[in-house]
C-alpha positions, 0 to 999 in steps of 0.5 A: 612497437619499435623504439622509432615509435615509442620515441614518437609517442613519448615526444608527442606526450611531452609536447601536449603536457608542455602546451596544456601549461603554457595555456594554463598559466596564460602563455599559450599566445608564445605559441603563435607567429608574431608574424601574420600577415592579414586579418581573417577568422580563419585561413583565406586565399590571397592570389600568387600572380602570373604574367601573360599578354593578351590579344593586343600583346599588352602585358596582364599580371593575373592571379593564379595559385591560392596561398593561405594567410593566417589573422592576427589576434592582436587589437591594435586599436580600440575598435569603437565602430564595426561595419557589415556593408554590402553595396551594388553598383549599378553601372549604367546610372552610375548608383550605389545601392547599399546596406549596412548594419553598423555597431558603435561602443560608447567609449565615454564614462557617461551615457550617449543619447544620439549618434551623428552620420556623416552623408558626404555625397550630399556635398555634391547635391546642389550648389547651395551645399556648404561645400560647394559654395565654399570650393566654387566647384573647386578642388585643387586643379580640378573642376566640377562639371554639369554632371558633377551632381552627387547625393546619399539618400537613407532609405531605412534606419532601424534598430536590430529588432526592426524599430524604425528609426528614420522619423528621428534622423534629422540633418544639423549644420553646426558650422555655418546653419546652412539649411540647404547642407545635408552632410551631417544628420543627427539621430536621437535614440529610442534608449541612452547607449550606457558607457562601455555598452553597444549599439547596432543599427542596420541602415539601407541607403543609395549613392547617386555618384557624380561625375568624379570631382573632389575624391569621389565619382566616375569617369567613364567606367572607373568608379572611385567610392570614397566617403561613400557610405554612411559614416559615423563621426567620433566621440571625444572622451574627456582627455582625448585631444585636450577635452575637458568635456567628453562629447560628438566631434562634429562638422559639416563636409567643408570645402577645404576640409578632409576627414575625420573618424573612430578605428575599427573594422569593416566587412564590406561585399561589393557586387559589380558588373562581370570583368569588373576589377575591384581595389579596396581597403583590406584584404580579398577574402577569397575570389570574387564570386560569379553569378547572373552576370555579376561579381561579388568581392568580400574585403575584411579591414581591422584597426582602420577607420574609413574604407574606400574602392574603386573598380573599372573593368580596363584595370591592369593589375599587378601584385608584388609580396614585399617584406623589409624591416618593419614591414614583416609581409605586404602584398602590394597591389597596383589597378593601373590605368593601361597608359601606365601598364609599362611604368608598373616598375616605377609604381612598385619602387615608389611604394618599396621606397616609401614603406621602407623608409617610413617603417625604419623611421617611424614604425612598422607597417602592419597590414598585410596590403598596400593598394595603389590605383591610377585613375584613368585620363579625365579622373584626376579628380579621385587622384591623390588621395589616401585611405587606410591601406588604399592610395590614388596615384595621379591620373594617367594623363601621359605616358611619361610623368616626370618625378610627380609619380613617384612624389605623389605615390610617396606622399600618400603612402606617407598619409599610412602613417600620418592620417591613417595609424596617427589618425588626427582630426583634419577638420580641426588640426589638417597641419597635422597630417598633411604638414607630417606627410609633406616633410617624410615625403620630401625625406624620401624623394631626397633619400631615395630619388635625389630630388632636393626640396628647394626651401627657400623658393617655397617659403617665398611662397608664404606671403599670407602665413596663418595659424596651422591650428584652426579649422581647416575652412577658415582659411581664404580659400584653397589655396591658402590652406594648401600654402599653411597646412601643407607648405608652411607646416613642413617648413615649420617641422624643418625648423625644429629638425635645423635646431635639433639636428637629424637625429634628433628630430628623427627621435621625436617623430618616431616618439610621437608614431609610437606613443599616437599610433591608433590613437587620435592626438592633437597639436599639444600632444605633439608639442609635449613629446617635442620637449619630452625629446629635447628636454627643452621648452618650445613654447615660443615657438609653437605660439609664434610659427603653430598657433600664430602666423609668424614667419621668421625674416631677419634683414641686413637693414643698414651699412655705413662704412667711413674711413677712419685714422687709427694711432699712427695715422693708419688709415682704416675702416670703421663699418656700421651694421644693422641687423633687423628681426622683422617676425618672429624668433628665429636663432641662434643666426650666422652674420656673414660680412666680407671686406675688400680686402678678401677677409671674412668674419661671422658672428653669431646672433640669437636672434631674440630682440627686434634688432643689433648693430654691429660695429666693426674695424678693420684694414679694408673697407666692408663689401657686403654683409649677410644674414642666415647665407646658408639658409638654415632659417628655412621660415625666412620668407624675404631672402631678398634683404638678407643681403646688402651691398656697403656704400663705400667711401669715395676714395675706394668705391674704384676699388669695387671690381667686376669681379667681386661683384659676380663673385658675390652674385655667384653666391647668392644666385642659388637663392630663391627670392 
C-alpha cells in the first residue's frame, strides 16, 4: 500500500467518525446545502432548453438534457392538507374526470366532527347560483356567454377503508340561504377527528369546464383548470386571525370574492391528449409519459395551498434559470400564446424585476419554479390571475401590448407574497392582498419601468369610500370592491409610507412578511407590526381610512383680503383664511399661501380639528392659498378645493396679471382633479 493510499483511508476514516458525531449530537443537517432548489423525494429530472424553429420559422424553446434537482427537507408551513389527485381531460367535451385521496390534520385543541369542500365550478351551474346572480355574468371586463355553463359533480366519497360517505355530504349556504348555490358542502363523519389527529377520504368527481369566464375554462384548446378540484376550507384554531373560538371558516363562492385555503402539499398527475403542453403548480417530476395516444404529467407542490393548470397544445414555451439575492434558483417558465413568442424577452425581464425586487423587499422566494401563462385571444377571462407559484398574464389580444404586460405580470407575481406566502382570508380581508400587491406593483413598475402612479387622479376615483375590512360581497358591485380593496387600500398603505418615510415603511412590510409568511394573519395583526415598527399608535387611523370609509379632504374654505393702514399711515394687507378638515384626520399638513408681491409663506397645520383660520399681515395683497400642493396626502380625493384664488381689493384687483394667473395654473395643471 503506497502512503497516497494510506492517506486515502485514514482521511476517509476521519471523515465517517466526524459524521456518526454530527449525527449523534442532532447536527447531521449542517451537512446539507441550504440551497436546494425543489421539492422531491428523491433526485427528479428538470429540462435544460434548447432553441429551434419549426416549419413556419417560428422560434420553439424545448427541453432537452435532464439535470438533477435535489428536495428540501425543511417544512416551511404547517401542512394541514395533503392531495394525491389524478385528473383526465377530456378534450372534445371539455371534461375533467378526477380522483383524489385527500389527508386533513386537525390543528385545533378540540375534536372535529365534519369538514366542509369547496365545489367552485357549481358557480357556473345556472344563473340561479350566488355567484351569478351577484356578478350578473360578470367579472371585470369580461362576460359570461351561452356556453359559459360549468359544474362539479362528487361521484364518490369514502373513507380509506371503502365506507361510502356520500349520503352524508350535504350542500350548505351559510351567506345568503340560496337553495339553488352548490359551491360549498357539508360532510358529517362517521367518527370526531381528535385533535393533532388525521383524516383521509379518496373522492372520484367530474368537471364540466365552461367556456372561460371568471378564471376558469376553455378557449378553444386552451384550458385553464383553476379551483377545479374539490377544496377543503380552513380550520381556524382559537388565536388564528383574532378567533376567540376555534371553528370552519366557511363561504359560498361569491361574485366579488376570491379565495381562501390551508398549506400543504399536492401530488397531482394530469393526463391529456398527445402535443398537449401542461403548466402547473409545482414542479415536473420527470417527463410527461406517452401511452395510447395521451400524455400523463406528474407535478409535486409542498408549503402551498391551492394547485392550479393550464394546457393547450399551441403553447410556446420558454424556460429560464434565474438566481439573485433572495431567490437562491428559480427556473422561470413561460406557455405564451404564439402572437406573444416574439415578446418572451419582455415576459422574462417582468418576472426577474419582480422577483428581484419582491425578495430584496420583503423576503426570499422559495420555490424552485416560477410559471407564467398567456391565455390566447378570446381567453381573457383566465387572465390575471395568481396561484402559488403559477401566474396568468393578459390574453394575447395584440401583438404589442403597451406597459399592461409588464404590469400585470409584476402584479400577480407580487400576489407570490401577498396571497400565496402571506395567505389572508380574501373572503373576509381581500384588502389584504390585493391592496398589499397593488402598492409592491406600483414600487416596481416605478423602480424598474419609470412609470409613476398618478396618485391623485386615482383618488379622484374614491367617490363611494368603504370599509376595507369587510366581506369581499358586501360591497355594491364590482366595481366598488375594485376601487376599495385595490385602489384605496393602496392609497391607504401609501399614506402611512408618507408619515413614516421610505424606509420605514420598507421595515414594516418586511416585518409583516417575515412574522406571517405561511401563515394566515388578519388586519389586526398588521396594524400591531405597524406599531411594533414605528413605536407609534395607529388607532385613529386604522379606525377612520381601515375599518371605516374615511377619505382625507382638506379645503381652502375661505379668502378675505382688506387693506388696512399700520403705525405710520403705511398701507398693508390684513388676509383671512380659512382652512377646512372635511373627512378625516390627515396631518401634519404644509399651507402654502402666495402675495402679489411674489412672496411666499407656509405654515404647518396638524390637521386634527375640523378647521383653522389663519390671519396674515403683509406689505402685498394675498393672491392664492393652497393647501397639501404637493399632494403628500395621497387620501384627499377633492384636489379641486385645495386651491382658492383671494378676492382682492378694488384698488389692486388691476394688479392681477395674465401672467401670474398661468403661473399659478402652470402650478396646479399637473393635478388631477
Amino acid at each position: 500500500m503506497t502512503p497516497h493510499h494510506t492517506k486515502r483511508l485514514l482521511m476517509l476514516a476521519l471523515l465517517a467518525v466526524l459524521v456518526g458525531v454530527t449525527a449523534r449530537e442532532g447536527f447531521s443537517s449542517a451537512w446539507v446545502s441550504q440551497y436546494t432548489y425543489a421539492n422531491a423525494d428523491a433526485l427528479v429530472p428538470a429540462a435544460a432548453i434548447s432553441v429551434s424553429r419549426d416549419e413556419a420559422g417560428s422560434q420553439v424553446w424545448s427541453k432537452e438534457e435532464e439535470i438533477p434537482i435535489q428536495k428540501t427537507k425543511i417544512e416551511l408551513s404547517k401542512r394541514i392538507v395533503d392531495y394525491h389527485i389524478e385528473v383526465s381531460l377530456q378534450e372534445e367535451n371539455k371534461l375533467l374526470q378526477g380522483t383524489q385521496t385527500v389527508t386533513w390534520k386537525n390543528p385545533g385543541r378540540k375534536p372535529v366532527s365534519e369538514l366542509y369542500f369547496h365545489l367552485y365550478p357549481n358557480a357556473f351551474r345556472s344563473s340561479d347560483s350566488t355567484f351569478m346572480q351577484e356578478s350578473g355574468g360578470r367579472l371585470r371586463n369580461d362576460k359570461a356567454t351561452a356556453s359559459s355553463i360549468g359544474s362539479m359533480r362528487i361521484e364518490s366519497l369514502e373513507t380509506i377503508q371503502g365506507e361510502s360517505l356520500l349520503p352524508r355530504l350535504h350542500y350548505v349556504q351559510p351567506d345568503d340561504g340560496n337553495t339553488n348555490d352548490f359551491t360549498l358542502a357539508k360532510l358529517r363523519l362517521p367518527e370526531a377527528v381528535a385533535p393533532g389527529a388525521s383524516v383521509s377520504l379518496r373522492m372520484k368527481f367530474e368537471v364540466q369546464l365552461p367556456e372561460v369566464f371568471a378564471r376558469m375554462g376553455y378557449a378553444g384548446d386552451f384550458i385553464m383548470a383553476g379551483q377545479w378540484f374539490p377544496k377543503l376550507a380552513v380550520f381556524e384554531p382559537s388565536g388564528m386571525r383574532g378567533r376567540t373560538g376555534e371553528g370552519w371558516n366557511v363561504h359560498q363562492y361569491h361574485g366579488n370574492s376570491e379565495f381562501y385555503s390551508d398549506f400543504g402539499t399536492y401530488s397531482v398527475k394530469i393526463n391529456v391528449p398527445d402535443g398537449y403542453k401542461v403548466a402547473a403548480t409545482g414542479f415536473q417530476s420527470g417527463a410527461p409519459i406517452t401511452q395510447n395516444g395521451r400524455q400523463s404529467y406528474q407535478f409535486y407542490a409542498d408549503d402551498v395551498h391551492d394547485f392550479g393548470w393550464s394546457a393547450s397544445p399551441d403553447f410556446v414555451y420558454a424556460e429560464e434559470p434565474f438566481s439573485t439575492t433572495g431567490v437562491p434558483g428559480v427556473r422561470i417558465k413561460l406557455y405564451l400564446d404564439p402572437l406573444h413568442a416574439e415578446l418572451k424577452d419582455r415576459y422574462m425581464h417582468a418576472a426577474k424585476s419582480a422577483l428581484t425586487k419582491f425578495a430584496q423587499w420583503y423576503g426570499t422566494y422559495p420555490y424552485s419554479t416560477l410559471s407564467i401563462v398567456v391565455p390566447p385571444k378570446g381567453g381573457n377571462g383566465a387572465g390575471g390571475m395568481e396561484y402559488p407559484t403559477l401566474v396568468t398574464a393578459f390574453s394575447a389580444d395584440n401583438e404589442n401590448p403597451g406597459f399592461e404586460l409588464e404590469r400585470t405580470v409584476v402584479h400577480e407575481i407580487g400576489h407570490q407574497y401577498w396571497y400565496g406566502m402571506v395567505a389572508t382570508n380574501e373572503f373576509e380581508e381581500a384588502w389584504l392582498d390585493e391592496g398589499f400587491t397593488s402598492y409592491a406593483e406600483d414600487k416596481v413598475m416605478e423602480s424598474e419601468y419609470g412609470v409613476t402612479p398618478n396618485l391623485a387622479l386615482e383618488a379622484s376615483y374614491m367617490t363611494d369610500p368603504a370599509p376595507l375590512k369587510q366581506l369581499a360581497w358586501s360591497y355594491h358591485d364590482h366595481n366598488h370592491y375594485a376601487e376599495n380593496v385595490y385602489m384605496r387600500a393602496k392609497l391607504v398603505l401609501t399614506g402611512i409610507e408618507n408619515q413614516v418615510g421610505d424606509a420605514a415603511m420598507r421595515k414594516i412590510l418586511r416585518t409583516y412578511f417575515q412574522k406571517y409568511k405561511f401563515k394566515h394573519p388578519s388586519t389586526a395583526d398588521f396594524q400591531r407590526v405597524v406599531e411594533e415598527v414605528t413605536k407609534t399608535k395607529w388607532n385613529d387611523y386604522f379606525s377612520q381610512f381601515v375599518y371605516g370609509d374615511a377619505m382625507a379632504d382638506y379645503s381652502v374654505e375661505a379668502i378675505q383680503v382688506r387693506a388696512v393702514q399700520s403705525e405710520g399711515n403705511k398701507q398693508q394687507y390684513e388676509s383671512s383664511v380659512l382652512i377646512k378638515r372635511n373627512g378625516g384626520i390627515y396631518g401634519p399638513l404644509p399651507i402654502l399661501f402666495k402675495f402679489a408681491d411674489g412672496t411666499t409663506l407656509t405654515k404647518k397645520w396638524d390637521g386634527q380639528e375640523a378647521h383653522i383660520q389663519y390671519r396674515l399681515l403683509h406689505d402685498s395683497p394675498l393672491l392664492w392659498a393652497a393647501v397639501d400642493p404637493h399632494g403628500t396626502n395621497v387620501l384627499d380625493n377633492q384636489h379641486i378645493n385645495n386651491f382658492m384664488k383671494a378676492e382682492l381689493p378694488e384698488k389692486t384687483r388691476t394688479r392681477w396679471s395674465l401672467m401670474v394667473s398661468k403661473l399659478v395654473e402652470g402650478l396646479f395643471g399637473t393635478v388631477a382633479w
